[in-house]
N, C-alpha and C positions, 0 to 999 in steps of 0.2 A: 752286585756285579756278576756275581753266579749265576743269580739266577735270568737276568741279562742272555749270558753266554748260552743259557743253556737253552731259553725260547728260541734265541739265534738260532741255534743248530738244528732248535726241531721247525723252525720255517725251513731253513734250507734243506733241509729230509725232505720234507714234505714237497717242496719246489722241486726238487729233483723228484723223488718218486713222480709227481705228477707230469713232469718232462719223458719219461720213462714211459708211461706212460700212455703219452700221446706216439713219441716215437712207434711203440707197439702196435698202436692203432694205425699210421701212416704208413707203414713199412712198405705194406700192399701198392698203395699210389706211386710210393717213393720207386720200387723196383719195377711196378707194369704199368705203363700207359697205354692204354688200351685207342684202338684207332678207328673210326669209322671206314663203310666201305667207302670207295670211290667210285666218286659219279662219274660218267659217261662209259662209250664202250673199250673194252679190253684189246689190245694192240700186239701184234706176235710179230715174228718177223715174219717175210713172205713167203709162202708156203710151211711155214709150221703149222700145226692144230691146234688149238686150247680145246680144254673140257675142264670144264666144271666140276670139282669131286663133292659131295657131300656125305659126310661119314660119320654115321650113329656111332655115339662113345656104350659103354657100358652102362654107364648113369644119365642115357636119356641126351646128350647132350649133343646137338649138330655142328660138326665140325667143317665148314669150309677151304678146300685146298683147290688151288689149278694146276691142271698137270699140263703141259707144255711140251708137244712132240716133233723132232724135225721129222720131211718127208722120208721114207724110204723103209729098210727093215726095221722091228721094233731095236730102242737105243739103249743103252745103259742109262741110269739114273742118277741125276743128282738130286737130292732132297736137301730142301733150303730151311735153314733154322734163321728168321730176323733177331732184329734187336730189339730191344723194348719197347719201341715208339713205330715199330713199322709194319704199313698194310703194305702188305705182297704187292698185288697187283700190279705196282707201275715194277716191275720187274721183267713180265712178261715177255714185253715189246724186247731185254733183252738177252733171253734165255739163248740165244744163239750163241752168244761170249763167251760160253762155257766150252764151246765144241760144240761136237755131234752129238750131244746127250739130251735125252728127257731131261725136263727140270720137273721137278713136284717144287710146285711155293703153297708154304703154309700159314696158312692165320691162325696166330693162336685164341684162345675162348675167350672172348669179348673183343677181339679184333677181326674190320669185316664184316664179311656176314656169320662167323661164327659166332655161337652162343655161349654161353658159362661167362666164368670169372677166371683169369687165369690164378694159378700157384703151379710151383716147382713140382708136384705130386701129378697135377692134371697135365703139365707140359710135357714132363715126360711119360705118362702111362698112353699121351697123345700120338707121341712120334711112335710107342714101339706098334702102334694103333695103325698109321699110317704105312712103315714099314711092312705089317703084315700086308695092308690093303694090297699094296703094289706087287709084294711075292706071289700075289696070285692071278695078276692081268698078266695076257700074254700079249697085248701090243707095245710092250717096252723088256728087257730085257732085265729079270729079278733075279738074274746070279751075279748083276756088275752093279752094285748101288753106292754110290758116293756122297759123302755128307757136307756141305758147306755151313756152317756157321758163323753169326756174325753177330760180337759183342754177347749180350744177354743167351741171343744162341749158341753162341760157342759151348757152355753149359749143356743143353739139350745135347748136340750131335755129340758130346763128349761122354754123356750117360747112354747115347743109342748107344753109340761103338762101344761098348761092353757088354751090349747085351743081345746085339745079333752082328752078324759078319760083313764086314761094309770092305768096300776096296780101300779107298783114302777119304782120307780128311781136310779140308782147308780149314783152317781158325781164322777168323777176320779181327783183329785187337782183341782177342780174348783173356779173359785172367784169371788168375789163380780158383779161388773162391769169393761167392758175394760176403760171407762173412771175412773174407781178408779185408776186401775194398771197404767192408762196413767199420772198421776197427782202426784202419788207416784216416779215413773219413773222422768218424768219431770216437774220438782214443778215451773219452770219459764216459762211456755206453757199457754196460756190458754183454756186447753182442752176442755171446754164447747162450744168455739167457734169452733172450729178445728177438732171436732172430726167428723166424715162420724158413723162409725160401733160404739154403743157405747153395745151392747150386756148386755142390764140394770138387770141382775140376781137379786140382789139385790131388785130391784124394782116390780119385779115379785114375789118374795118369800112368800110373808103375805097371798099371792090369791093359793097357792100351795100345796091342803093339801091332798097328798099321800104320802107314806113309801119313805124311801129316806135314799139309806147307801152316807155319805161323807167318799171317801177315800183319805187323806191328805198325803203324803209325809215327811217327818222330817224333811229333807234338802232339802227343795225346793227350788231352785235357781230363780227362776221364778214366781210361785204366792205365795205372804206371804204369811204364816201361818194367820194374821190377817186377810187378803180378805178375805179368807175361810171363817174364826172364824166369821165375820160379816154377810155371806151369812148363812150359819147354825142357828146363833141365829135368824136371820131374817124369817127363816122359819117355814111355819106353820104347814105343817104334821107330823106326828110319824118319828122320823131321827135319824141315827146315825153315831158317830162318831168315825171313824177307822184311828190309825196313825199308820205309818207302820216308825219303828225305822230305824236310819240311810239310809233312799231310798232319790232318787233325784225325779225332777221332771220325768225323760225322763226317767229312771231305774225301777221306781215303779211297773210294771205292772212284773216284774223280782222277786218280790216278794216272797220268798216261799208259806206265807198264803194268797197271791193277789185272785186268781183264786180261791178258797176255800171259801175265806170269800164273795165272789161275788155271788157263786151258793148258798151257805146255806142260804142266805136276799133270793135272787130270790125264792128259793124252797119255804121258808112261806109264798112268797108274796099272797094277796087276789085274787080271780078270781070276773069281773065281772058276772053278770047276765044278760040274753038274753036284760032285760030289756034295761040296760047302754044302 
């Protein structure tokens, strides 16, 4: 019987390390789905410009962004962080929702026509990448830059804004940490060990202190309502909090008030000075 119990336990060792394993291995697919470009041509609203960015990384790597200008002087910027499943592009057509702003939309490395693999390391060494590019065109306006995030992005703009000076922030469902959401998920893992991309939002928040709308979901199937409520209370600039009744994660942005409530934060948001 002993010795029974005790092969028992070394199969299930074993079954679990090799679950462990595989998890280790999947982690990548499980948090980036990487997206192809889109076929046909790219659609702005009337009279805006697109251009095409393409931006050598440090390690060789062609980064793909659109940058999206309304007519008139150059505008303040909003730079757009998607979510894990999303090619920019159909965005474009409506960069106007934002306001009077440049939008920059970014594809991350393997989304698009951008190249690489993504990880949490290349995402963000990506944006402060980006960030620099635009501080140095003068047809858009690189003392007023605005971060939008959404979901997976929320992470990214939440690591830019500590580490160059942005006016505000929008969070689209964003949450705590991927190692929260991973732990919450899989309470038998031990994601401390295991984790590669842990996107520590949370961790960042107390050091974060610009304007910042949270827009939360009712029915988010995806990031609790808790991740959220945790990254929120944790933060330390002026914030607010938007729940949009009965929407899902992936639906939200279908909102009627989504695109409304996003331009009237933006519109008040602060303008730096030459200084910044």
């Amino acid at each position: 019987m002993i010795k029974f119990v005790r092969t028992l336990l070394i199969l299930l060792g074993a079954l679990y390390a090799a679950l462990m394993a595989v998890m280790w291995a999947l982690q990548d697919s499980l948090i980036f789905h990487p997206q192809p470009a889109q076929s046909g041509g790219l659609r702005t609203p009337a009279g805006w410009q697109a251009e095409e960015l393409l931006t050598r990384t440090s390690d060789g790597i062609v980064l793909q962004s659109l940058l999206i200008k309304p007519p008139g002087k150059p505008a303040p910027v909003v730079m757009y962080f998607a979510g894990n499943s999303e090619e920019v592009s159909y965005l474009a057509q409506s960069a106007n929702l934002y306001g009077t702003f440049a939008v920059l939309l970014n594809n991350y490395r393997g989304f698009g026509k951008s190249q690489g693999v993504p990880s949490e390391k290349a995402l963000f060494d990506d944006a402060l990448l980006l960030y620099d590019v635009l501080a140095k065109r003068t047809d858009v306006d690189g003392r007023s830059v605005h971060l939008h995030g959404r979901s997976l992005g929320t992470g990214v703009a939440t690591y830019l804004a500590t580490q160059r000076p942005v006016n505000s922030i929008v969070l689209t469902t964003p949450y705590d940490s991927i190692a929260g959401l991973a732990a919450s998920a899989y309470p038998f893992v031990p994601v401390g060990l295991l984790l590669k991309h842990r996107f520590d939002s949370i961790g960042r928040a107390p050091s974060v202190d610009t304007p910042t709308l949270f827009l939360v979901a009712e029915r988010d199937q995806v990031i609790p309502t808790a991740s959220t409520r945790r990254l929120f209370d944790a933060w330390k600039g002026r914030k607010i909090w938007q729940v949009f009744p009965g929407f899902h994660h992936n639906d939200l942005p279908d909102a009627p008030a989504y695109w409304d409530t996003i331009a009237a934060f933006l519109a008040t948001a602060p303008r730096r000075t030459p200084s910044q």
